[in-house]
C-alpha positions in Angstrom: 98.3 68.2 135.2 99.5 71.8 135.8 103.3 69.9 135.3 102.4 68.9 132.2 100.2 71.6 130.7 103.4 73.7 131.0 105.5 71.6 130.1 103.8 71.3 126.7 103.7 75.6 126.1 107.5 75.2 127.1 107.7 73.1 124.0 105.5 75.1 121.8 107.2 78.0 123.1 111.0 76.8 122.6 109.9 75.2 119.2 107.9 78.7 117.9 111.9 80.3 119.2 113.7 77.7 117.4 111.5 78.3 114.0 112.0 82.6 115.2 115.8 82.1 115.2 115.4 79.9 111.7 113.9 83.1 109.9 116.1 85.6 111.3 119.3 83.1 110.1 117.4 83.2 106.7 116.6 87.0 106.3 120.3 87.9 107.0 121.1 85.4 104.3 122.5 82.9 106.1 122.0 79.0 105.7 119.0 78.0 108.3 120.2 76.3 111.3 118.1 73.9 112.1 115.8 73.3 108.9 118.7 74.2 106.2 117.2 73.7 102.9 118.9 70.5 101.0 122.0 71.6 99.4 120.9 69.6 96.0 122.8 69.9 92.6 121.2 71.9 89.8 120.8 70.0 86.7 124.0 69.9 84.5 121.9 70.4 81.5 120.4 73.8 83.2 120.2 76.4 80.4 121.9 79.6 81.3 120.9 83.0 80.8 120.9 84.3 77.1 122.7 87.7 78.1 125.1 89.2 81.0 122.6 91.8 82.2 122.7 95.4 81.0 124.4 98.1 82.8 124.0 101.9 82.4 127.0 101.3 80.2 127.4 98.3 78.1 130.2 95.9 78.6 132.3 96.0 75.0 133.0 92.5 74.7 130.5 89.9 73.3 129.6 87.3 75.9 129.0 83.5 74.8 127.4 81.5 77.0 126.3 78.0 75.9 122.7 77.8 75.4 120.2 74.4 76.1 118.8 73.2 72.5 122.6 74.3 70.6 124.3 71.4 69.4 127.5 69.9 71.6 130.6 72.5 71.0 128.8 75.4 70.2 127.5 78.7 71.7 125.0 80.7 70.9 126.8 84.7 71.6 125.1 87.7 72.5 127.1 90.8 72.0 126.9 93.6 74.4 126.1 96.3 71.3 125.0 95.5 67.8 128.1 96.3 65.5 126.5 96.6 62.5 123.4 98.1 63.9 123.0 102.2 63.0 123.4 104.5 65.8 120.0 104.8 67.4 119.8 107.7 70.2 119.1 106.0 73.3 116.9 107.8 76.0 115.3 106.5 79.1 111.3 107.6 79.0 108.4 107.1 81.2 105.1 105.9 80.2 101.9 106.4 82.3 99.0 104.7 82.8 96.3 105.4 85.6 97.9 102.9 88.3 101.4 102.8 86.9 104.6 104.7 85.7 106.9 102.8 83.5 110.6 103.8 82.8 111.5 102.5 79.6 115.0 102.2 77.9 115.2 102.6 74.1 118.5 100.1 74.4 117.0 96.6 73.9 113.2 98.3 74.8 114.1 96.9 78.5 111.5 98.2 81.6 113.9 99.4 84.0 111.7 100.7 86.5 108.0 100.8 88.0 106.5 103.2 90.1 103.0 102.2 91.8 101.0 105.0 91.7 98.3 103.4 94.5 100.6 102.5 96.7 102.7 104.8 98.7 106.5 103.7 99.9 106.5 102.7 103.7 109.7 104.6 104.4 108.7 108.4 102.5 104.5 108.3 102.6 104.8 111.2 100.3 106.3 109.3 97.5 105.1 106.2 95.6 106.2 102.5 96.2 108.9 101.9 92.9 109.4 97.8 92.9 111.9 97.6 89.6 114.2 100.3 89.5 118.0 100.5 87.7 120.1 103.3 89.8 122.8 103.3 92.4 121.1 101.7 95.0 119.5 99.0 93.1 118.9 96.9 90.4 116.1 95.4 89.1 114.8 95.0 85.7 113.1 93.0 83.3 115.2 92.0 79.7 114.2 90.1 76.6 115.5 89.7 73.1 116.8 86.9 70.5 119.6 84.6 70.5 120.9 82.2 68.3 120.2 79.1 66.9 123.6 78.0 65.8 127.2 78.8 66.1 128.1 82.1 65.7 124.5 84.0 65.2 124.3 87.2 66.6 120.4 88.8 66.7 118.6 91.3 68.3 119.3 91.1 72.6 118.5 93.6 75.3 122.0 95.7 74.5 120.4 96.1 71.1 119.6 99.7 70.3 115.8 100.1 69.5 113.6 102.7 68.3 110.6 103.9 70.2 107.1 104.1 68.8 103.9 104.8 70.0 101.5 107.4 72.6 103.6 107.4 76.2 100.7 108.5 78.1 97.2 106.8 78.5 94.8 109.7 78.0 90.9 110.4 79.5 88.3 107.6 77.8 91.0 105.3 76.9 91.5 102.4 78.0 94.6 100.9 76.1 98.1 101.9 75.3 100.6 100.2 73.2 104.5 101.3 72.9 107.2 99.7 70.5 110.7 98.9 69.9 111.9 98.2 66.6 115.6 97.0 66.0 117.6 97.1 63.2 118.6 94.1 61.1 121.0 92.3 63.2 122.2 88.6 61.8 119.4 89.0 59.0 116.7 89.4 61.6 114.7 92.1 62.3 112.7 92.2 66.1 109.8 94.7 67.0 109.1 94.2 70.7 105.7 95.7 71.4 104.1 96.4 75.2 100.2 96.7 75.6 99.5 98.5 78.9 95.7 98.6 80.1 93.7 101.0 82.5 94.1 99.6 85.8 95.9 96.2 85.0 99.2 95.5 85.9 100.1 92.6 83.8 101.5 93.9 80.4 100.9 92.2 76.8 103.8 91.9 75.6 104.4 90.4 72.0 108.1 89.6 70.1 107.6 89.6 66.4 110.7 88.5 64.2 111.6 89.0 60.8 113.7 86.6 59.1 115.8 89.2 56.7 118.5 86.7 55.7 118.2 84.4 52.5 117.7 81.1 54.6 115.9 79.9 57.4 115.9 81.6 60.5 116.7 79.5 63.9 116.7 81.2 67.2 115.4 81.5 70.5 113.5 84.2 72.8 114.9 84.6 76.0 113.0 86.2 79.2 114.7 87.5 82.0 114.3 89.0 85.0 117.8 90.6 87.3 117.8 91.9 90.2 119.8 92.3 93.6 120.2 90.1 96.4 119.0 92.4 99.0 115.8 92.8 101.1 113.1 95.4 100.0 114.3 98.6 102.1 112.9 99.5 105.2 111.7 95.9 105.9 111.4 94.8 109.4 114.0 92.6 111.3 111.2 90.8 113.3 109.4 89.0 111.1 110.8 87.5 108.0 109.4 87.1 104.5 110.7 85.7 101.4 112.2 87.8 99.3 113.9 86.2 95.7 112.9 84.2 92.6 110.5 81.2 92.1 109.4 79.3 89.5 106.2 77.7 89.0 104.9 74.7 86.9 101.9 71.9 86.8 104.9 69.6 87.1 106.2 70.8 90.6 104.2 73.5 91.7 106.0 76.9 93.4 109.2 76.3 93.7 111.2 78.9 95.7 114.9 79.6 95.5 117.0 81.3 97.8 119.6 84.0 96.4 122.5 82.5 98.5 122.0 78.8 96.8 121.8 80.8 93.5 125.3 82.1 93.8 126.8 78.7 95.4 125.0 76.5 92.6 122.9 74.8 94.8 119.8 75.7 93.6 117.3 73.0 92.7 114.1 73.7 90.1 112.0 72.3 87.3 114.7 73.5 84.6 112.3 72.3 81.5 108.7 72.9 80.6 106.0 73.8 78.4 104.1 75.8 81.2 103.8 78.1 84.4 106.3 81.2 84.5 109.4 83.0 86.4 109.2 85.4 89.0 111.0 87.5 91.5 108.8 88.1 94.9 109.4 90.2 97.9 106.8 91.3 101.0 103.5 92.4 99.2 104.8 92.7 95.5 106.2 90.4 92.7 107.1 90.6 88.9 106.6 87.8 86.7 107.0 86.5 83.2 104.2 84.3 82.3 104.2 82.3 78.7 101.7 80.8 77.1 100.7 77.0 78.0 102.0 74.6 75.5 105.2 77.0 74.5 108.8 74.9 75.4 110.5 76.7 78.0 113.9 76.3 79.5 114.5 77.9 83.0 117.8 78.9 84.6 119.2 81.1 87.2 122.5 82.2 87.8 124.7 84.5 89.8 126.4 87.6 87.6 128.1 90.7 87.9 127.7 93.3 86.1 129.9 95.8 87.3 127.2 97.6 89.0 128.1 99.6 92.8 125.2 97.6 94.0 126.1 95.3 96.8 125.2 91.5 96.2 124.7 92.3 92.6 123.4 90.3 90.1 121.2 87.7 89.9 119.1 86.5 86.7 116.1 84.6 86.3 115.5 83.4 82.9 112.8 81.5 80.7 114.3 80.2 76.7 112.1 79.3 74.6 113.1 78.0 71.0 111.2 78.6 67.7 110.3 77.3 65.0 112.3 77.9 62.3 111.6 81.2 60.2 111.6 81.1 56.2 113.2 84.0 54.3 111.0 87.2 54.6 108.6 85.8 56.5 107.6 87.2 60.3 106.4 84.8 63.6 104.8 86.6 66.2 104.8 85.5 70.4 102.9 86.8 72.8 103.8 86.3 76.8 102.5 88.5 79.8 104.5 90.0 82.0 103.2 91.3 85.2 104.9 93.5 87.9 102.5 95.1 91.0 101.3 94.0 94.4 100.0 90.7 95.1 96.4 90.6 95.2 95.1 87.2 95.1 92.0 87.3 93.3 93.5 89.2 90.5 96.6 86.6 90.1 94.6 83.8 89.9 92.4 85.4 87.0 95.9 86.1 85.3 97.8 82.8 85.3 97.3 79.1 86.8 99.6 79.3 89.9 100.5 82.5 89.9 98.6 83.5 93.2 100.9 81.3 95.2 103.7 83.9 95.1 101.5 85.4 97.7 103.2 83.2 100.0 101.2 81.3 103.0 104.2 78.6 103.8 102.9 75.2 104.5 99.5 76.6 105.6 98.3 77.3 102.5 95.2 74.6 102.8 94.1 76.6 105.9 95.3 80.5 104.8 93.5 80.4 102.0 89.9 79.7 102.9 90.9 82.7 105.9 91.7 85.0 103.2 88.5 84.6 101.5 86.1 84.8 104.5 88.2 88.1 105.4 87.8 89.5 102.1 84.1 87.9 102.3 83.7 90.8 105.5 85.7 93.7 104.3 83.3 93.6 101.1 80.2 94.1 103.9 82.3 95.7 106.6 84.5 98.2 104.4 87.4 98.3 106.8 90.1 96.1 106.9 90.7 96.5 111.0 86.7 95.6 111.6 86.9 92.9 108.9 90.5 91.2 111.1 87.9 91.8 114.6 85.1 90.0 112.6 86.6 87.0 111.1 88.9 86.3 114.8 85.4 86.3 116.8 83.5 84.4 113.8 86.5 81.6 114.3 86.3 82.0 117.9 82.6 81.2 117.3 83.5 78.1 115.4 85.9 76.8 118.1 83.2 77.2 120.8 82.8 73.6 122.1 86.6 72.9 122.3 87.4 76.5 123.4 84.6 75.8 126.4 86.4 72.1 127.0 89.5 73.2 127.3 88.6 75.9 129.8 86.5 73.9 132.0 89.4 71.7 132.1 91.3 74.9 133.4 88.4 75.3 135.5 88.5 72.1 137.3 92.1 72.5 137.9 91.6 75.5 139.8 89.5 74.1 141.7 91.2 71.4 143.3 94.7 73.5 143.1 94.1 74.5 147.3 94.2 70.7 147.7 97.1 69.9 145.1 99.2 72.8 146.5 98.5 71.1 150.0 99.4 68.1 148.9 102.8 68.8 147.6 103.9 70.8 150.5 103.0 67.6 152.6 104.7 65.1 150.3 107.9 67.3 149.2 110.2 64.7 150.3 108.6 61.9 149.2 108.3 62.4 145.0 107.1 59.0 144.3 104.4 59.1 146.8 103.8 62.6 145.5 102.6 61.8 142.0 100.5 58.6 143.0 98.1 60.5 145.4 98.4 63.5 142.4 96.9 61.0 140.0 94.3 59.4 143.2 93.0 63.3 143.5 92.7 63.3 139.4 90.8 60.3 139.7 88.5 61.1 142.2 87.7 64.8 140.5 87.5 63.6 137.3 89.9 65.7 135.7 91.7 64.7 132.7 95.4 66.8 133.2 95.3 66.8 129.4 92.3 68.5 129.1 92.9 71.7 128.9 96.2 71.6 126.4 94.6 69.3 123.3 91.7 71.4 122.3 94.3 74.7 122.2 96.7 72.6 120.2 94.1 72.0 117.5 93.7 75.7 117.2 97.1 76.6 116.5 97.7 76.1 113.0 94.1 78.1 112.4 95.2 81.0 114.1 98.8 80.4 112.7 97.5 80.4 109.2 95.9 83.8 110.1 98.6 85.5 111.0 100.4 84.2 107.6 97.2 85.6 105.9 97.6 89.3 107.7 101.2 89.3 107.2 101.2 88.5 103.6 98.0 90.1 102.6 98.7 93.4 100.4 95.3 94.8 100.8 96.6 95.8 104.9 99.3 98.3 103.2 97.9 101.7 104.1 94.9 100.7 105.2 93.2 102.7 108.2 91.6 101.2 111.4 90.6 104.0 113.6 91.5 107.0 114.7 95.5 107.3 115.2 96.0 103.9 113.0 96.1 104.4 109.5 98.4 101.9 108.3 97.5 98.0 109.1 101.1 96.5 107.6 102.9 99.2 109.9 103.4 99.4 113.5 101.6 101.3 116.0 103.5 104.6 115.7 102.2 105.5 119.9 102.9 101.2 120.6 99.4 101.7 122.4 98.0 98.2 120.8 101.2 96.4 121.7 100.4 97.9 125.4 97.1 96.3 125.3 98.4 93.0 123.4 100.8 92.4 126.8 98.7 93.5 129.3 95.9 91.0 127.5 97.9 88.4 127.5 99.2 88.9 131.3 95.8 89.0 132.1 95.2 85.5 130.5 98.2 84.6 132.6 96.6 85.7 135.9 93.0 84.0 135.1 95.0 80.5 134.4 95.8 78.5 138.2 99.6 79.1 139.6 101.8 76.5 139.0 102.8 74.9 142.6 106.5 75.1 141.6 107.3 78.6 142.7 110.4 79.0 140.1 107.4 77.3 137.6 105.0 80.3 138.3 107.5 82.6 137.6 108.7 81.9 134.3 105.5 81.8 133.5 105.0 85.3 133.6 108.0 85.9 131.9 107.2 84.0 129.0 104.3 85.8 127.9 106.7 89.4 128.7 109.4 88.1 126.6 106.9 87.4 123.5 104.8 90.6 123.7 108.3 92.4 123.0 108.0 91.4 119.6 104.4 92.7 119.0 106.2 96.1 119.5 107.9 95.7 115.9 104.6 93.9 114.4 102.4 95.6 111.9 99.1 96.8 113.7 96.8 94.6 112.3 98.4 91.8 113.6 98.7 92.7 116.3 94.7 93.6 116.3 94.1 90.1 115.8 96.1 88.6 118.6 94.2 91.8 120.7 90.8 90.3 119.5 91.8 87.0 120.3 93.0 87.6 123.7 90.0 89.4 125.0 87.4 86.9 123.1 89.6 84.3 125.4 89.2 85.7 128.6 85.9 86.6 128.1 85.1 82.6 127.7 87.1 81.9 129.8 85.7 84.2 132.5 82.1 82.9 131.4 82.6 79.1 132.0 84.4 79.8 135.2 81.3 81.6 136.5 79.2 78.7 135.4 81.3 76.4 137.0 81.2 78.2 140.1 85.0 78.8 140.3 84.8 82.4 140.9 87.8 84.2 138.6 90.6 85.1 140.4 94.1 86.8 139.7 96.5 84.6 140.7 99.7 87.3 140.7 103.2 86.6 140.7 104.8 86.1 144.0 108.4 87.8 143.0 
């Protein structure tokens, strides 16, 4: 049994390193190794992105790009500036609200940057986490504007200069505040672009409302965009890997994520048409999204670009086109779409937008993560404290898992037992292995001991407590939360690597409770095992490794417990080196 038992956490083991090695291939931006995602075609008829992205300086040539809904031979062409538009000063302006700071530019009324006035950055505490931001060291912003219906029509884009109107900071007792951009005729249409910003949200109103100027109707189409870099959020750890990089989501085929690399070789597969769900761009703890309204005709593309930006991997462009209804001669059609850019807290996505909670990414766990999330948040709404809340829910599931937790252990248990007399054995029959085995399986007859016993009630477990870690890892709500006394941030590691200390020496302890293996090479890799995966838990944010702390502890308590009962008396079996 012992043979086996191992053998099995050998697999687990090699199979947990194979899926390690997987992620780190994936967060250096290279293909996966073993699980590569399927290099499928995108959809010729993908539409592409109404605009090249705006730079500090504006390309001066007109880009045409053909557009999904524009009749065969034609493009609809978005010029960098508007030529006939007046010169408008352009500026770059901040508006405030009580949870964000918004950087605004007047050319095309683009947000160019966010700054998260809760949330502090992980690598300079004394400065607040910034998630879109144009400069020379990234690029990421959100773009929207007008192109045309038909050959040759040139309207109001993101390169577009706008006039600003409105109150840029939200004062004391209120709770709204609305900023505009209003364009100049371009093409014979006229766009104000208007932002509603409310006390502690961070989803936007934003509403597009055109003017048809000209002396016929007015054809065009909105486009919403979203361009940013291909590189991972700074300061983010090598050791664990999240997803950072757009995703689409709709009722159709759910959340669909794309990987930046497949982007630039044209491999990406997505729902490219619908008439719900929304486009986003999600990294560790934080997204931004456009959402549009149920029912509206979307197209959806993405596309590699450069700009001409000193940004390494830069562009790429996320983009929603929706067409309109055509507009009769002086009269205006208004659109309203959210857009939302902050951290990912799950109950407040899922008030926002049908799906939207699932860039808070949980993997292929999400049946079991999600019910974990809500019985943690269930505690730290009694308990107050995230730390307590991650001790709490581990011994409430430890709780649960009684029964097959006590199973597997007296399993263990019974093993130990009889290990004098299988160790006897073997050293007896070490030349004969045939003979070996069949009095091996007599003694398991005779003692009643299953040898699988002890291995399928911990299997059962795993993608609980797997789920849990997704749920710690992903959750927002750990970023600069205290514990106790020298911890003060759950997402980060322990800055004195005491936790880590007690994770390994926990789980060496576990090791010395369980019954040696009678191969002596056996025994000692399996003290090297546990060794080599605490060296990880060095680099792991504090609150995960609380849980696997909790965990540990709750287990050799048990396991110490049954033992007793059993009257197997505990003993540390060492390593014989």
């Amino acid at each position: 049994m012992n043979d086996i038992r191992r053998t099995i956490l050998w697999v687990i083991f090699g199979f947990s390193m194979v899926l390690l090695w997987d992620q780190w291939q994936i967060h250096n931006g290279r293909q996966a190794t073993f699980f590569p995602h399927p290099a499928a075609k995108a959809p010729a008829a993908a539409t592409q992105p109404a605009s090249a992205a705006g730079s500090t300086v504006p390309a001066p040539v007109a880009t045409t790009v053909p557009q999904a809904g524009v009749p065969a031979g034609q493009a609809a062409v978005v010029p960098s500036t508007a030529a006939s538009a007046p010169a408008v000063p352009r500026e770059k302006f901040v508006v405030l609200t009580d949870v964000l700071k918004l950087t605004f530019d007047s050319e095309g009324g683009s947000l160019v940057r966010t700054e998260f006035l809760k949330y502090q950055d992980m690598q300079d505490k004394t400065k607040n986490f910034v998630l879109l931001n144009e400069s020379n060291d990234r690029v990421y912003v959100a773009q929207t504007g007008l192109i045309g219906g038909s050959a040759g029509s040139t309207f109001p884009n993101h390169k577009t200069p706008m006039r600003a109107i409105g109150v840029r900071d939200l004062k004391d007792g209120e709770n709204e505040l609305v900023i505009s951009f209003e364009s100049p005729d371009v093409g014979g249409a006229k766009l104000v672009k208007t932002y509603t910003l409310r006390r502690g949200a961070y989803d936007i109103a934003v509403r597009h409302a055109i003017t048809n100027t000209g002396a016929a109707p007015l054809a065009s189409q909105l486009y919403y965009q979203l361009v940013r870099d291909g590189n991972k959020p700074p300061g983010e750890s090598s050791f664990y890997s999240t997803f950072t990089g757009p995703a689409v989501y709709t009722e159709n085929k759910k959340y669909q994520k794309v990987e930046f690399a497949d982007i630039k070789k044209k491999k990406a597969s997505f729902e490219t048409q619908s008439t719900n769900g929304y486009v986003a761009i999600v990294q560790h703890y934080f997204a931004s999204a456009w959402v549009l309204p149920d029912g509206m005709q979307r197209n959806i593309s993405m596309d590699a670009t450069d700009i001409g930006s000193t940004v390494p991997d830069c562009c790429y462009r996320a983009t929603m086109i929706a067409p309109l209804e055509a507009i009769a001669p002086g009269a205006t059609k208004a659109v309203d779409v959210k857009f939302f850019t902050g951290p990912q807290e799950e109950k407040v996505l899922e008030a926002l937008a049908p799906g939207l909670e699932l860039v808070k990414d949980y993997g292929w766990l999400t049946i079991l993560a999600k019910p974990l999330y809500w019985l943690l948040d269930k505690l730290h709404s009694l308990i107050q404290n995230w730390g307590w809340s991650i001790v709490g829910l581990v011994l409430l599931l430890k709780i649960a898992f009684y029964w097959l937790n006590a199973k597997a252990y007296a399993s263990m248990a019974k093993m130990k037992a009889i290990n004098p007399r299988i160790m006897e054995m073997r050293e007896r029959l070490k030349d004969n292995p045939q003979q070996m085995q069949q009095e091996m399986m007599r003694i398991y007859r005779e003692e009643k001991v299953n040898p699988m016993g002890g291995c399928f009630p911990i299997m059962i477990q795993i993608p609980v407590f797997i789920a849990l870690y997704w749920v710690l890892l992903s959750s927002v709500e750990m970023r600069n939360a205290p514990w106790v006394l020298w911890i003060h941030d759950l997402s980060s590691p322990d800055p004195y690597y005491i936790l880590p200390i007690v994770m390994t020496l926990t789980t060496l302890l576990q090791t010395a409770l369980n019954p040696t293996p009678p191969d002596p090479m056996q025994a000692k890799l399996m003290w090297f095992m546990p060794l080599i995966f605490s060296v990880m838990f060095f680099f792991f944010p504090a609150g995960l490794v609380l849980y696997w702390i909790t965990n540990n502890i709750l287990s050799i308590a048990q396991q110490w417990l049954i033992n007793t009962r059993m009257g197997v008396p505990p003993q540390f079996n060492l390593p014989k080196f």
